[in-house]
N, C-alpha and C positions, 0 to 999 in steps of 0.2 A: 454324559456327565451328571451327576449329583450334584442336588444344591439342598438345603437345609430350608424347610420351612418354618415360618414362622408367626405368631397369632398379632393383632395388633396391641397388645397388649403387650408384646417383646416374650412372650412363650414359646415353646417347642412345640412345631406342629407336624412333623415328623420329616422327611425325605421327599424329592420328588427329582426323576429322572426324566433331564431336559435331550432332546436332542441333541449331535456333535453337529450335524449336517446345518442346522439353525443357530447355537448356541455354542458351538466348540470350534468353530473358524480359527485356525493359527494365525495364518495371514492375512492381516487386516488391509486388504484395499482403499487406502484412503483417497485414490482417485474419483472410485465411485461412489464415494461418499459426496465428493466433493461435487457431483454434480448431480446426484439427487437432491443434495440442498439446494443448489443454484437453480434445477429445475424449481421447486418446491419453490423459493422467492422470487422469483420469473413470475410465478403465476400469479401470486398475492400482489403485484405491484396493479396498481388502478390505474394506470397509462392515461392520466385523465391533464395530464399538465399539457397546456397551450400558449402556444404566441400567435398573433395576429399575422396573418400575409398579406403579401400586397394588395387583395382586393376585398379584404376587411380591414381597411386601418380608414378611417375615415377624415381625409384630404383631401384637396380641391384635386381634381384632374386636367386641370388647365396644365399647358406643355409651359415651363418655367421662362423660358425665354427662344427669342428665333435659334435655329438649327445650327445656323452659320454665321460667322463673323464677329461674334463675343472675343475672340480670344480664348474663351475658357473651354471645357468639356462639354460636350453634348450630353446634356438632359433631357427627357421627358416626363418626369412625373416627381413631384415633393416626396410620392408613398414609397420613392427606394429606400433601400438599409443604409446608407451612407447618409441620409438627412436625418435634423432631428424629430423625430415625432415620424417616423417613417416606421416601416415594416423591418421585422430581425430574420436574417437571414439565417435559414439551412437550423431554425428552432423546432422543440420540440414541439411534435401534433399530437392529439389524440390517438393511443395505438394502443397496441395489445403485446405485451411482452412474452407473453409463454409460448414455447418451443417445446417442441416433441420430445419425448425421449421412453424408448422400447418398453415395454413392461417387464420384459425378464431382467432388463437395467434394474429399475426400481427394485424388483424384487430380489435381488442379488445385494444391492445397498441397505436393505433391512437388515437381512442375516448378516452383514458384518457391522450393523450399528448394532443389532442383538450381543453378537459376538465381541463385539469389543466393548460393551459394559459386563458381559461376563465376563470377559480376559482382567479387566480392571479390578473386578470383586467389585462391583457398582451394582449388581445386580441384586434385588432384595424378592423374596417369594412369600408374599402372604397368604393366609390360610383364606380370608376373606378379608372386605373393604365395606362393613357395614356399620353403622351407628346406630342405637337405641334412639338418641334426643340430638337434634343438631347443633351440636354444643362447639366452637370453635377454640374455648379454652382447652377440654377434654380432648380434642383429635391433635392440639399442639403440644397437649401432653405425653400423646402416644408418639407423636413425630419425634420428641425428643427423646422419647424413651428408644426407637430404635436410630438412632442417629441422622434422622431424617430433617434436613436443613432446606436442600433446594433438590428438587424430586420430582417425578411424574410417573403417577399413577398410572394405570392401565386397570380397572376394575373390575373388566368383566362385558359382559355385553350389553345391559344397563348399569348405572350407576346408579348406586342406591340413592334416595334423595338425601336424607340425613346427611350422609359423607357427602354430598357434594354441596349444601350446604355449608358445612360446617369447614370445608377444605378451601371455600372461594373469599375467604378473606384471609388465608395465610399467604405471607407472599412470598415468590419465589417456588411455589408448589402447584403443577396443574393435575387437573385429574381426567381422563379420557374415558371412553367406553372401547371396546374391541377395534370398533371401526374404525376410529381416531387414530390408531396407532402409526405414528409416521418418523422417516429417518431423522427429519428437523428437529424434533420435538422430543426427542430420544437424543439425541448427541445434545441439544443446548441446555439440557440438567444435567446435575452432575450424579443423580442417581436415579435408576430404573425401577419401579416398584410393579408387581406383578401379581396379579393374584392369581391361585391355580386352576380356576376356571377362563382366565386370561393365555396362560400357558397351552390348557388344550385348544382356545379358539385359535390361537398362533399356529400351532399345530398340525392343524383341518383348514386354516386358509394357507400352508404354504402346497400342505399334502392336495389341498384341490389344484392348486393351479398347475402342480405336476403333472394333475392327471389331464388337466386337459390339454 
């Protein structure tokens, strides 16, 4: 497929022929979308939240009363879940939430988060992503100049400092380098920006992983 390049300036910067196999997916699998994301927030979560258990909650260990002949329930320790100032049962511990999931998953969930901001006309192809002065007035001027509200860049394999300067107090705008490029972070803007040295790195990392 064809897509129309363009300078950040909102100029014509000619044509550039995207892959079908990356970019022209008809059918958009949104299952596997739906759980390269879940992977993807799986992993970001800090698993760091905790309750105390029975033998960190700090109570006397004295046995509450004799075994037998109360009438009531047999007890041995104030630190169960049912008193108060006791221990919370079956809470959460420290742990690790991320789960496996294949590589050719993941990379099968790219090309239809690719392909479904192309399908969308969400797709934008810039000539480059560079700034002269890190001006953040000037690059919200070009944002608006090509319709660019809430967006994620894709740059290139560095990010020029200028632009990333001058991009990190617009809000609702991120800007990546090659590596960064992820199914999450692509589906939760509503528009993909591209630049055409980003295009071939997409390109040469789906084409390697084929070949291996």
């Amino acid at each position: 497929m064809k897509i129309d390049v363009i300078t950040l300036e909102g100029a014509s910067g000619g044509t550039l022929e995207l892959p079908d196999d990356i970019f022209g997916l008809e059918e958009i699998r949104t299952d596997i979308l739906q759980r390269c994301v879940t992977w993807q927030l799986a992993k970001r979560r800090a698993g760091t939240h905790k309750i105390q258990v029975r033998n960190e909650v700090s109570r006397t260990g004295k046995k509450m009363y004799k075994q037998k002949g109360t009438g009531g329930a047999r007890h041995g320790s104030r630190r169960a879940a049912q008193f108060v100032g006791g221990a919370k049962a079956h809470g959460p511990v420290v742990r690790s939430h991320a789960f496996d999931l294949p590589k050719k998953v993941r990379a099968m969930a790219l090309r239809h988060a690719l392909s479904a901001k192309a399908k969308e006309g969400a797709l934008v192809v810039l000539d480059n992503a560079t700034l002269s002065e890190p001006k953040t007035a000037a690059l919200r001027g070009h944002f608006a100049t090509l319709g660019l509200s809430n967006a994620l860049v894709i740059a290139g394999a560095k990010v020029d400092a200028n632009f990333q300067l001058a991009a990190r107090n617009i809000p609702n705008v991120d800007v990546l380098c090659d590596a960064g490029l992820n199914v999450y972070d692509v589906l939760r803007r509503h528009k993909l920006v591209l630049t055409k040295d980003a295009v071939a790195a997409i390109q040469a990392r789906f084409h390697a992983e084929e070949a291996a």
